[in-house]
C-alpha positions as CSV (number, residue, x, y, z in Angstrom):
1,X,116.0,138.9,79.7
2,X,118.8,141.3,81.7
3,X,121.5,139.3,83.2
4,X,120.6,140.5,86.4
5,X,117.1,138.6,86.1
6,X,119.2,135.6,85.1
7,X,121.1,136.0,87.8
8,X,117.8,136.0,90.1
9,X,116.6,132.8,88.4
10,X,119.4,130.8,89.2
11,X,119.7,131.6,92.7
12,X,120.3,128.5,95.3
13,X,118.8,130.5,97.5
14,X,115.1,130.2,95.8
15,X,115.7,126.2,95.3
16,X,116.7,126.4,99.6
17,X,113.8,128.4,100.2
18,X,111.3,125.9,98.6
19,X,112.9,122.9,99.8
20,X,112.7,124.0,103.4
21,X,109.3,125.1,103.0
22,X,107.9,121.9,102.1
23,X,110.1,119.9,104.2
24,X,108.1,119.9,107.1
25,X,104.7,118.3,104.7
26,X,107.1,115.7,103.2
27,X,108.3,114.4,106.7
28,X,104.9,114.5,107.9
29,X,103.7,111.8,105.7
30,X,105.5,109.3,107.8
31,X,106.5,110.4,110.9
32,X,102.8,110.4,112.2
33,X,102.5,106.9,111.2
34,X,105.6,106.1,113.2
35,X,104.5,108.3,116.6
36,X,100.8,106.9,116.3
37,X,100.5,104.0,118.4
38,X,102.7,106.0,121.4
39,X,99.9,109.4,120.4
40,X,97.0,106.6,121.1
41,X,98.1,105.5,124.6
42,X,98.8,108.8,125.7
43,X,95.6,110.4,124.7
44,X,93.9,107.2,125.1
45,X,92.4,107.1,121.6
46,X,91.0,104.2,119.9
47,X,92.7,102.4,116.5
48,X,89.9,104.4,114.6
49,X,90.6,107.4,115.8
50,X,94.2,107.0,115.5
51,X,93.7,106.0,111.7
52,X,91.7,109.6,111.8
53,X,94.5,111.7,113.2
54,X,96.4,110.8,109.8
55,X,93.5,110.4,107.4
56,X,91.9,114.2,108.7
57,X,95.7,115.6,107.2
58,X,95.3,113.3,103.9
59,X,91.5,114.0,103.0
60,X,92.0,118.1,103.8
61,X,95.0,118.2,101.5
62,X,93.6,116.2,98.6
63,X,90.0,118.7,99.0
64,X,91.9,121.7,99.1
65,X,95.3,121.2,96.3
66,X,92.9,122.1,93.3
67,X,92.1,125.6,95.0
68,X,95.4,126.3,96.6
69,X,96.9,126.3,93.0
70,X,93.9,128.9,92.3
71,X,95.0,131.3,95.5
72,X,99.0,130.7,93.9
73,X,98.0,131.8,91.0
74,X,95.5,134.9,92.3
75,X,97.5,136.0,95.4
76,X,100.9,134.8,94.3
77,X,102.8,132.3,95.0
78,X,105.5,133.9,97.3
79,X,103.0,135.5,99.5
80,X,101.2,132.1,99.7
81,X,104.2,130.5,100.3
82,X,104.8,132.3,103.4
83,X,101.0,132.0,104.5
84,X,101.4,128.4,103.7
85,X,104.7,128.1,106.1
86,X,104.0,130.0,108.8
87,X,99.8,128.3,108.8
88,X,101.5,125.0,109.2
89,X,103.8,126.3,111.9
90,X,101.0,127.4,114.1
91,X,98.8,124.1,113.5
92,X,102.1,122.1,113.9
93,X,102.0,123.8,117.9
94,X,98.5,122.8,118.4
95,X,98.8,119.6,117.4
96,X,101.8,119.5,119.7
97,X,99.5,121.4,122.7
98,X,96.8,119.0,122.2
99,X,95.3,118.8,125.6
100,X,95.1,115.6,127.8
101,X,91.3,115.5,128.1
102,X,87.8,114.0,126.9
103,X,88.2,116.7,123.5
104,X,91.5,115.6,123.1
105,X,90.6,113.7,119.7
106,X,88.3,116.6,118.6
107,X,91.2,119.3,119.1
108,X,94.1,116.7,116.9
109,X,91.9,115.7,114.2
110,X,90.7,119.3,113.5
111,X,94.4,120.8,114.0
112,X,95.4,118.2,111.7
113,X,93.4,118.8,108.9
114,X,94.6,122.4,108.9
115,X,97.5,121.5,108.4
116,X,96.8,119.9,105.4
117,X,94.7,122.7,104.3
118,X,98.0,124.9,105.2
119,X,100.1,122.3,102.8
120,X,97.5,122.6,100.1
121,X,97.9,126.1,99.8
122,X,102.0,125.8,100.1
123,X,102.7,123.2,97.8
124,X,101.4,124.5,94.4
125,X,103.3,127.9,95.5
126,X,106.5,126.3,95.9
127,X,106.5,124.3,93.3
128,X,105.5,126.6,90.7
129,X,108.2,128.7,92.1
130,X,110.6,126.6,91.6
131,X,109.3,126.0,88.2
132,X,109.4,129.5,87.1
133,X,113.2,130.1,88.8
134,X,115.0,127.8,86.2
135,X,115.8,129.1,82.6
136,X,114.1,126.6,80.2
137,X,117.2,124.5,79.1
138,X,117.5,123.5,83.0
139,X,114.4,123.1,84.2
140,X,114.6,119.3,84.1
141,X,117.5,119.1,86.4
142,X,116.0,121.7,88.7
143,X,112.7,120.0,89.2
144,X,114.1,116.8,89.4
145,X,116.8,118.3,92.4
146,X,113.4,119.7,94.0
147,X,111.5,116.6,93.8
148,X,114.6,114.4,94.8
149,X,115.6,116.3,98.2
150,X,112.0,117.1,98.9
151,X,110.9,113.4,98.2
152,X,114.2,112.3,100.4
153,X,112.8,113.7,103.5
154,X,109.7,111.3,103.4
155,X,112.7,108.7,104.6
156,X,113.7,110.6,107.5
157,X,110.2,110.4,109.1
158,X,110.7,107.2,111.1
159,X,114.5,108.4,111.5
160,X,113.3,111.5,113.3
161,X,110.6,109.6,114.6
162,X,112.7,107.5,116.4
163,X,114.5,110.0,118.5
164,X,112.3,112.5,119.1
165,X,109.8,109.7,120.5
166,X,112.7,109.5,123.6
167,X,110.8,112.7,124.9
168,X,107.6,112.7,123.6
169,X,104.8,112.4,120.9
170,X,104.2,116.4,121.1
171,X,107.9,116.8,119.5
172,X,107.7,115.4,116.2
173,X,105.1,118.4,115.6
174,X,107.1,120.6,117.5
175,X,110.4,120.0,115.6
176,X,108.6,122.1,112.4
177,X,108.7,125.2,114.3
178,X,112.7,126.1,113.8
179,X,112.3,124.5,110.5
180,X,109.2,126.7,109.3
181,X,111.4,129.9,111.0
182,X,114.5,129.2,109.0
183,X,112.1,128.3,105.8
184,X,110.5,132.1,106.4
185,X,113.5,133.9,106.5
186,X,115.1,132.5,103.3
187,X,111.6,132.5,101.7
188,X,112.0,136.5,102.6
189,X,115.8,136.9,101.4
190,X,115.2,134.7,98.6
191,X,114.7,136.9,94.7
192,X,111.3,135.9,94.0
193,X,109.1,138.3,92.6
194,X,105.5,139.0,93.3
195,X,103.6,138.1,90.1
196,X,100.1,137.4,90.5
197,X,96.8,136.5,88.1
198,X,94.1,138.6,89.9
199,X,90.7,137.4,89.3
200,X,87.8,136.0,90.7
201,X,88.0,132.4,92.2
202,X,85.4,129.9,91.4
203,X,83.7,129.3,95.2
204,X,81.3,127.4,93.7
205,X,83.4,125.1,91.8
206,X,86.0,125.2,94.9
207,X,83.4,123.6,97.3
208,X,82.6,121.0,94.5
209,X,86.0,119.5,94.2
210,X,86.6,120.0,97.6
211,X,83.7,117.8,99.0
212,X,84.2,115.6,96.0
213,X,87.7,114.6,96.5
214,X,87.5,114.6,100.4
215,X,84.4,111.9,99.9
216,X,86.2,109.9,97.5
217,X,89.8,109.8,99.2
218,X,87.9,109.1,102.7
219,X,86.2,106.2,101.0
220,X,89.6,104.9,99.6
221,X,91.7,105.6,103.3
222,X,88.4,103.8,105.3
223,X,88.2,101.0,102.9
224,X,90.2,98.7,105.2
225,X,88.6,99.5,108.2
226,X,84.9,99.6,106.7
227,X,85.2,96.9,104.1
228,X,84.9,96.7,100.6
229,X,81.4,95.2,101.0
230,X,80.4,98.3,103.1
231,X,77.8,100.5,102.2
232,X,79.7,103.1,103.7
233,X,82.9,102.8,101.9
234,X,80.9,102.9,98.4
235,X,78.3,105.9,99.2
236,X,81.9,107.8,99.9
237,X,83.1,106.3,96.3
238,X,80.1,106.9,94.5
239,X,79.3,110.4,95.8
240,X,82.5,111.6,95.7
241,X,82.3,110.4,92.0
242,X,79.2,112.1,91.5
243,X,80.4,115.5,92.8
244,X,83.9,115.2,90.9
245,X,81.7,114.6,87.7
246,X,79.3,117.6,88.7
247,X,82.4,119.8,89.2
248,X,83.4,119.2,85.6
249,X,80.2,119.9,84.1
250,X,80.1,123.2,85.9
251,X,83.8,124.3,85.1
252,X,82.7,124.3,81.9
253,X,80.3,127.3,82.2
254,X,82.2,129.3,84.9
255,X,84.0,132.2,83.3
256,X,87.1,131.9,85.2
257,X,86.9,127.9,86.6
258,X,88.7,127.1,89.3
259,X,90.1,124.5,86.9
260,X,90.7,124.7,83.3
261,X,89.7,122.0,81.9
262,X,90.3,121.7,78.6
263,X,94.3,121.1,79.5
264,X,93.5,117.9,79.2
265,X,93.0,118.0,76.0
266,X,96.5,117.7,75.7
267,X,97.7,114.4,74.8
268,X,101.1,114.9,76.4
269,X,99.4,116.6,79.2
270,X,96.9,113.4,79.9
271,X,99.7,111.2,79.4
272,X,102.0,112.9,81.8
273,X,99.1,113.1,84.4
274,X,98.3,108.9,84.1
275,X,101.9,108.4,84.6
276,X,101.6,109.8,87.9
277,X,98.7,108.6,89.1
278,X,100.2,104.9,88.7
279,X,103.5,106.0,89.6
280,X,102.3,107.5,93.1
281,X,100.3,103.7,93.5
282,X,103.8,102.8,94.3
283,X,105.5,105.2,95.3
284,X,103.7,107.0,98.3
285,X,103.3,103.8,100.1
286,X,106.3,102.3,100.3
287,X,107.4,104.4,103.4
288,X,104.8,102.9,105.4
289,X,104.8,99.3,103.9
290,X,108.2,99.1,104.5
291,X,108.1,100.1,107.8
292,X,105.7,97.4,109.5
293,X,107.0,94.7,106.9
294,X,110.4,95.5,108.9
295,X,109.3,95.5,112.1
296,X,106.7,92.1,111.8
297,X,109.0,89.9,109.6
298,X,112.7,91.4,109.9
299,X,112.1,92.2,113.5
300,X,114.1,95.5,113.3
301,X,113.6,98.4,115.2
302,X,112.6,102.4,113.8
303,X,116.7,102.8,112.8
304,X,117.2,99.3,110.8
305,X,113.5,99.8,109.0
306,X,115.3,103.8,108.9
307,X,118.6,102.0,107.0
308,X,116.1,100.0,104.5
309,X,114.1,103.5,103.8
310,X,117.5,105.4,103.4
311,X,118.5,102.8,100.6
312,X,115.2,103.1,98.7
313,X,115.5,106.8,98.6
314,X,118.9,107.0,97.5
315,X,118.5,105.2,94.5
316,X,115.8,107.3,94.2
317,X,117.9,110.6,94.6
318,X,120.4,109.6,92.5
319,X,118.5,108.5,89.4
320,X,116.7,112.2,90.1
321,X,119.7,113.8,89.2
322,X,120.2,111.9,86.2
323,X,117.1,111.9,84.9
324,X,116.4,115.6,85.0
325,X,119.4,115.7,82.7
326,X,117.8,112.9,80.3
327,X,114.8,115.5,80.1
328,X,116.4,118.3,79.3
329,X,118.7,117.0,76.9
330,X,116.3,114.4,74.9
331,X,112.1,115.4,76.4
332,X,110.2,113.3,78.8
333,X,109.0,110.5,77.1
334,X,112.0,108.7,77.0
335,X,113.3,109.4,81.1
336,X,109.6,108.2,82.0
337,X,110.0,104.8,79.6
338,X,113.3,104.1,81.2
339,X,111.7,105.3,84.9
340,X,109.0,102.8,84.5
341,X,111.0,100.1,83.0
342,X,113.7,100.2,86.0
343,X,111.2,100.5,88.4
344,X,109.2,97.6,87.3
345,X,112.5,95.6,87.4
346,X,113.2,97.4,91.1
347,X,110.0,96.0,92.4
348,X,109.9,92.6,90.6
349,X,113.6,91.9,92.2
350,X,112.1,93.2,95.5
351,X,109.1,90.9,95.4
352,X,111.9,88.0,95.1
353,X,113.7,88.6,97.9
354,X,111.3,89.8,100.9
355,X,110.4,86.1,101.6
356,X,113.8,85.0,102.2
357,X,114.2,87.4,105.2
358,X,117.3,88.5,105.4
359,X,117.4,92.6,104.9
360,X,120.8,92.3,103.0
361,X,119.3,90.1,100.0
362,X,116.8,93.5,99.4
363,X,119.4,96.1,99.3
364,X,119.9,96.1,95.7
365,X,116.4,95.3,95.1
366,X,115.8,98.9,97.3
367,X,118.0,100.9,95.3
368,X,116.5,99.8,92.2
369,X,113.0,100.4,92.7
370,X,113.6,103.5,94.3
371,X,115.8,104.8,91.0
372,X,113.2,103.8,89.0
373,X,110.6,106.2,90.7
374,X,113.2,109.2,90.5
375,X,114.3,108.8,87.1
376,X,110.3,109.4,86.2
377,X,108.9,111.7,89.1
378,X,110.6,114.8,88.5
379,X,110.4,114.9,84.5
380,X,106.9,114.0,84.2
381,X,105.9,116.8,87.1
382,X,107.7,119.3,84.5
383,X,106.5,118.1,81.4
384,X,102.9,118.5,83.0
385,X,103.9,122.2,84.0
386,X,105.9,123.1,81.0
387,X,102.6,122.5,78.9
388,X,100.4,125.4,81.3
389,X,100.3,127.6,77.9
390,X,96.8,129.5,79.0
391,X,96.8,128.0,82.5
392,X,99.1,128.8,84.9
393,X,101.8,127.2,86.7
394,X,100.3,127.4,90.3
395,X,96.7,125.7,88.6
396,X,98.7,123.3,86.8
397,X,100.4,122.4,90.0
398,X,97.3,122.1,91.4
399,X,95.9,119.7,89.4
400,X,99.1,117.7,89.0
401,X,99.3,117.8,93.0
402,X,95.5,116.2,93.1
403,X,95.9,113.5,90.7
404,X,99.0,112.5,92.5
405,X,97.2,112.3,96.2
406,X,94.4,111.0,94.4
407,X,96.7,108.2,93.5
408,X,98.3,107.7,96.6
409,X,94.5,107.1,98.4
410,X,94.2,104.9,96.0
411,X,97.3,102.6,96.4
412,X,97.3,102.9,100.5
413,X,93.5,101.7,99.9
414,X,94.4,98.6,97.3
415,X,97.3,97.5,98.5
416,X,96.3,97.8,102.4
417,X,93.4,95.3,101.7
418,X,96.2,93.0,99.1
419,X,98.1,92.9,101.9
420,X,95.7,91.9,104.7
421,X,93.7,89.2,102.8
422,X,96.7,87.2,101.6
423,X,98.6,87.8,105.4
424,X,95.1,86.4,107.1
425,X,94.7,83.6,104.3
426,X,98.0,82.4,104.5
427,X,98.3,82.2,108.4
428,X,95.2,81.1,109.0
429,X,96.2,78.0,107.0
430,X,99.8,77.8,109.0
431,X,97.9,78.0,111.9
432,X,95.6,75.1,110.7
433,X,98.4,73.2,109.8
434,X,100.1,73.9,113.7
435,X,97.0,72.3,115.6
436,X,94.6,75.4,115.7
437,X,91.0,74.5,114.6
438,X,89.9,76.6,111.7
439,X,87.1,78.7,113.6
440,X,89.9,79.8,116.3
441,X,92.6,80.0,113.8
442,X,90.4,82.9,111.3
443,X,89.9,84.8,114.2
444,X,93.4,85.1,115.4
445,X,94.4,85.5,112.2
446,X,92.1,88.4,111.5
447,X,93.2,89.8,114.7
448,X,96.9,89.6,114.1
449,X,95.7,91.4,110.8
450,X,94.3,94.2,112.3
451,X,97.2,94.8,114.6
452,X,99.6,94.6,111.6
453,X,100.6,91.7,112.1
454,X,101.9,92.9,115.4
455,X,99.4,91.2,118.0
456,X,100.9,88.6,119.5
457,X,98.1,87.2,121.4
458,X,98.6,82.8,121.2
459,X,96.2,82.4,124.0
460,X,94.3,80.1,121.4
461,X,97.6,78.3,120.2
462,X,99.2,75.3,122.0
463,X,102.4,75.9,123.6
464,X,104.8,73.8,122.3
465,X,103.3,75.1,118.7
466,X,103.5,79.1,119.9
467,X,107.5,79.6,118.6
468,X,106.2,78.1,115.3
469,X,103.3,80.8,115.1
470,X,105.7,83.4,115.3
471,X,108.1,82.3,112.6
472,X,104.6,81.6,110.7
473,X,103.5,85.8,111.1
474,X,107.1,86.9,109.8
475,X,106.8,84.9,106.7
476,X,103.1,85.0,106.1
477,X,103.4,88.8,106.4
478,X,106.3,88.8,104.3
479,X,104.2,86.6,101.4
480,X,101.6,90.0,101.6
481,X,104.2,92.4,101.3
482,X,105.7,90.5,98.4
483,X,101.5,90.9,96.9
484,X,102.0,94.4,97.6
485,X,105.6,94.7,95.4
486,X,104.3,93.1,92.8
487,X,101.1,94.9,92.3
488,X,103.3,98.0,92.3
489,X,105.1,96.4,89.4
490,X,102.1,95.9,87.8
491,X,100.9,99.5,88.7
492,X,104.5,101.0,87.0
493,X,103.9,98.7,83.6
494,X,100.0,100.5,83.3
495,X,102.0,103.8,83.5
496,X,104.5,102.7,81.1
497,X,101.9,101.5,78.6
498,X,100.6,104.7,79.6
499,X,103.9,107.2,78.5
500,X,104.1,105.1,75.1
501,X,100.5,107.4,74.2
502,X,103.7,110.4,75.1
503,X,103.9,112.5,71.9
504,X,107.6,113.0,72.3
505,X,107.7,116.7,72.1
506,X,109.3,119.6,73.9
507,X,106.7,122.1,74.4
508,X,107.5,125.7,73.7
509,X,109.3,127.4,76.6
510,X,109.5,130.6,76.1
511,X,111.4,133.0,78.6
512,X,108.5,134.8,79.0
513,X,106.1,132.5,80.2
514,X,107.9,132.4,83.0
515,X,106.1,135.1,84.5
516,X,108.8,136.5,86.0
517,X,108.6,134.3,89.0
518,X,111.8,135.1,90.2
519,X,112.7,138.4,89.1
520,X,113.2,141.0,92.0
521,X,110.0,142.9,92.7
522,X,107.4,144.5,95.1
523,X,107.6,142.3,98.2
C-alpha cells in the first residue's frame, strides 16, 4: 500500500462526506414523528393516515436495504452514494410541495416511501465506504465515530422539529436540501475510488425479500392499530414469513444471489447479527418513547423532551468513542459484553426513576442507557463487516442494515402494544377508583390511549374528580413507559446471552480486501 493511498484512507474528508450524507435519513426518523400531528390538521388527514405517512418511509426502507447493498456493491458505492443523496433531496421537495387537495395523502405517502427507497440505496454505500477508508488497526474507532455522530442526529429531530414548526410542516423536509447540496460536494471532493463488483443482480430474489420484508414490517408497524387478534396483522406476519423463507430457498440456487447466504454460517457473524437485532429493540425507539412519555407525564414542551434526548445520546456518543478503541485493541466480544451489561444497568436505573416524575432523577439513568448502546453499536456493525471474506462490504451492509430495521419494527410493534395495555389497565382502575363507572372509565381510557395519552376529554369524569384524572394520566403513563424500559433491559440481556456464543476472534483484515475503497480513481 503507497503512502499516498494511506493518505487517501485517512482523509476526514471521506468520514464528513458520509456523515452528511446520511444525516438527513437519521434525523428523519424523528422529526416526522414530531411534525405529524401539525402535517394532519393541515392536510386534513386521519390518525391512520398520519401513522402511514411514517410507516410508507419505514416499510420501503426495510424492502429495499438487502438490494441497495447489491446496487453498492454492482454500481459502486460512491456513485450510489451520490444517487442515494441527491434521490432523497428531490423526494425531500415533494414531500415539502405536497399539494393542499383530495390527493394530498396519495402524493406524501408515495413521496415518502421514495425516500426510503432513496435511503436504502445510500446507506449500505456510505457505510461500506466508510468501512473500506480506515486501515484495519483503526477501523473500530472509525465506525464507532460514524455510528456515534450519525446515531446523534436521531436527537436533533424534535430539536429541529421544534423550530422549524414556527413556519411550517413543509420545512422540516425542506431543511435537507442545503444539507444534501453540501453532502454532494464533499461526496465529489472527497478520495474515494470507484471500485465496483459488476454482475448480474438477482431480480427474482430482489422482489422476494422485498415483498417479504415490506409484509412483515407492515404487520409489525399496524399491529397497534389493527390488533394482535387481527387477521390482518397475522396474514402480513405469516406471509411475509412465508416469502422471507421462499427467498432463502431460492438464494440457494441463484448463481449470483442477491444475498449470500451461507455468511451465516459464521458463528461470529450470527452472533454479531442477534446482537443487533435485540440491541435495535431498544435502541431505535427510545426517540419516540421518550418524547410523548415527556410531553404526557413531565409535561415539557419539544426543547425539555429535546434536553432529555440530548442526554441519552451523549452518553451514547461518548461510550462510541471508547468503545471503538476497546475493539480495536482487544475484538468485539468483549466491548459488546460490557455494551450490554451497561445498558441493561442504563435501563433498569431508568425504569426506577420515570415514576417519580421529576426529569432530574433520570439524567444519570439517560446517560447510562444511552452509553451502553454506543459502547456495543459501532463494534458489532464492524465485526459483522470485517467478516465479508467472499461477500462484500456493501451486501454485508445490507444485510446488517435489514436485520437492524427488522429489529426496530419489531420493538416499535412490542413495546407500542406494552405500553398501551398497561397505560389503559392502570387508568382505567384510577379512574374506577375516582367515581367513573367501569363501562365509561375503559372507554375513556382506551381513548386517552389512542391519543397517547394526550386526549383530554373528562366529559365522562365528575368535576371536582377531573384535576385528579390528570395527575392519574401522568403517572399511569409513566408506569407503561417504565414496562417499556424494562422490556428493553430484558431485550439487551437476550443480546448479551447472545455475544457470549462470540468466538472472540479478530478476523483477518488484510489491506487488500479493502477494495480500494478510497484510493483515488476514475470518478
Amino acid at each position: 500500500m503507497t503512502e499516498s493511498t494511506r493518505t487517501a484512507r485517512l482523509s476526514p474528508l471521506v468520514m464528513v462526506a458520509m456523515i452528511l450524507a446520511v444525516s438527513m435519513s437519521f434525523i428523519d426518523q424523528t422529526i416526522v414523528a414530531i411534525a405529524s400531528p401539525e402535517l394532519q390538521r393541515d392536510l386534513g388527514l386521519t390518525s391512520n393516515e398520519g401513522e402511514w405517512v411514517i410507516n410508507a418511509y419505514l416499510v420501503a426502507l426495510a424492502a429495499t436495504f438487502a438490494l441497495g447493498g447489491r446496487i453498492a456493491d454492482a454500481w459502486g458505492a460512491r456513485r450510489m452514494v451520490l444517487v442515494g443523496v441527491a434521490g432523497f433531496a428531490v423526494t425531500s421537495a415533494l414531500c415539502g410541495a405536497t399539494p393542499d387537495t383530495s390527493w394530498a395523502e396519495a402524493w406524501l405517502i408515495t413521496a415518502r416511501a421514495a425516500q426510503g427507497v432513496f435511503a436504502a440505496v445510500l446507506l449500505p454505500a456510505a457505510i461500506s465506504i466508510v468501512y473500506g477508508a480506515a486501515p484495519p488497526e483503526k477501523r473500530g474507532r472509525s465506525t464507532a465515530m460514524f455510528f456515534g455522530l450519525t446515531g446523534a442526529f436521531t436527537a436533533l429531530g424534535p430539536i429541529l422539529g421544534s423550530y422549524l414548526l414556527e413556519w411550517t410542516w413543509r420545512t422540516i423536509f425542506w431543511i435537507n436540501l442545503p444539507v444534501a447540496a453540501a453532502a454532494l460536494v464533499c461526496v465529489m471532493l472527497a478520495p474515494i475510488g470507484a471500485h465496483r463488483r459488476p454482475g448480474e443482480i438477482d431480480r427474482p430474489g430482489a422482489a422476494l425479500v422485498a415483498a417479504g420484508m415490506a409484509l412483515s414490517v407492515m404487520g409489525f408497524s399496524q399491529a397497534t392499530e389493527w390488533g394482535w387478534t387481527s387477521v390482518w396483522t397475522w396474514a402480513c406476519l405469516a406471509g411475509g414469513a412465508a416469502l422471507l423463507v421462499l427467498f432463502g430457498l431460492v438464494e440457494r440456487r441463484r448463481r449470483p444471489p442477491l444475498i449470500r447466504l451461507d455468511i451465516f454460517r459464521l458463528r461470529g457473524f450470527r452472533v454479531d447479527s442477534g446482537v443487533l437485532f435485540f440491541a435495535m429493540i431498544a435502541f431505535v425507539p427510545v426517540s419516540y418513547f421518550l418524547s410523548v412519555y415527556a410531553a404526557v407525564s413531565l409535561d415539557l414542551d419539544a426543547g425539555g423532551a429535546s434536553t432529555l434526548l440530548l442526554l441519552y445520546f451523549l452518553g451514547f456518543l461518548l461510550a462510541a468513542q471508547v468503545g471503538g478503541r476497546i475493539f480495536d485493541a482487544w475484538g468485539a466480544k468483549p466491548t459488546i459484553l460490557l455494551g450490554c451489561a451497561v445498558g441493561i444497568a442504563g435501563y433498569v436505573w431508568w425504569a426506577t426513576q420515570v415514576t417519580t416524575l421529576d426529569a432530574a432523577d433520570q439524567h444519570h439513568p439517560l446517560l447510562l442507557a444511552g452509553a451502553g448502546i454506543g459502547f456495543l453499536l459501532g463494534p458489532a456493525s464492524a465485526d459483522a463487516v470485517s467478516r465479508a471474506h467472499d461477500a462484500s462490504y456493501g451486501e454485508v451492509t445490507g444485510i446488517n442494515q435489514t436485520i437492524r430495521n427488522y429489529g426496530s419494527a419489531l420493538g416499535f410493534a412490542v413495546l407500542g402494544t406494552l405500553a398501551t395495555h398497561v397505560f389503559t389497565g392502570r387508568f382505567a382502575s384510577s379512574l374506577v377508583g375516582l367515581g367513573v363507572d367501569r363501562s365509561n372509565a375503559d372507554e375513556l381510557a382506551q381513548r386517552a390511549a389512542t391519543g397517547g395519552g394526550g386526549d383530554r376529554d373528562l366529559s365522562g369524569v365528575p368535576a371536582a374528580a377531573r384535576g385528579a384524572v390528570e395527575r392519574a394520566v401522568a403517572q399511569d403513563f409513566a408506569q407503561g413507559m417504565r414496562a417499556v424500559l424494562i422490556a428493553m433491559a430484558v431485550a439487551l440481556a437476550v443480546a448479551f446471552l447472545i455475544a457470549l456464543r462470540h468466538p472472540g476472534d479478530r478476523p483477518a483484515q488484510d489491506p487488500a480486501d479493502v477494495h480500494e475503497l478510497t484510493a483515488p480513481g476514475p470518478r
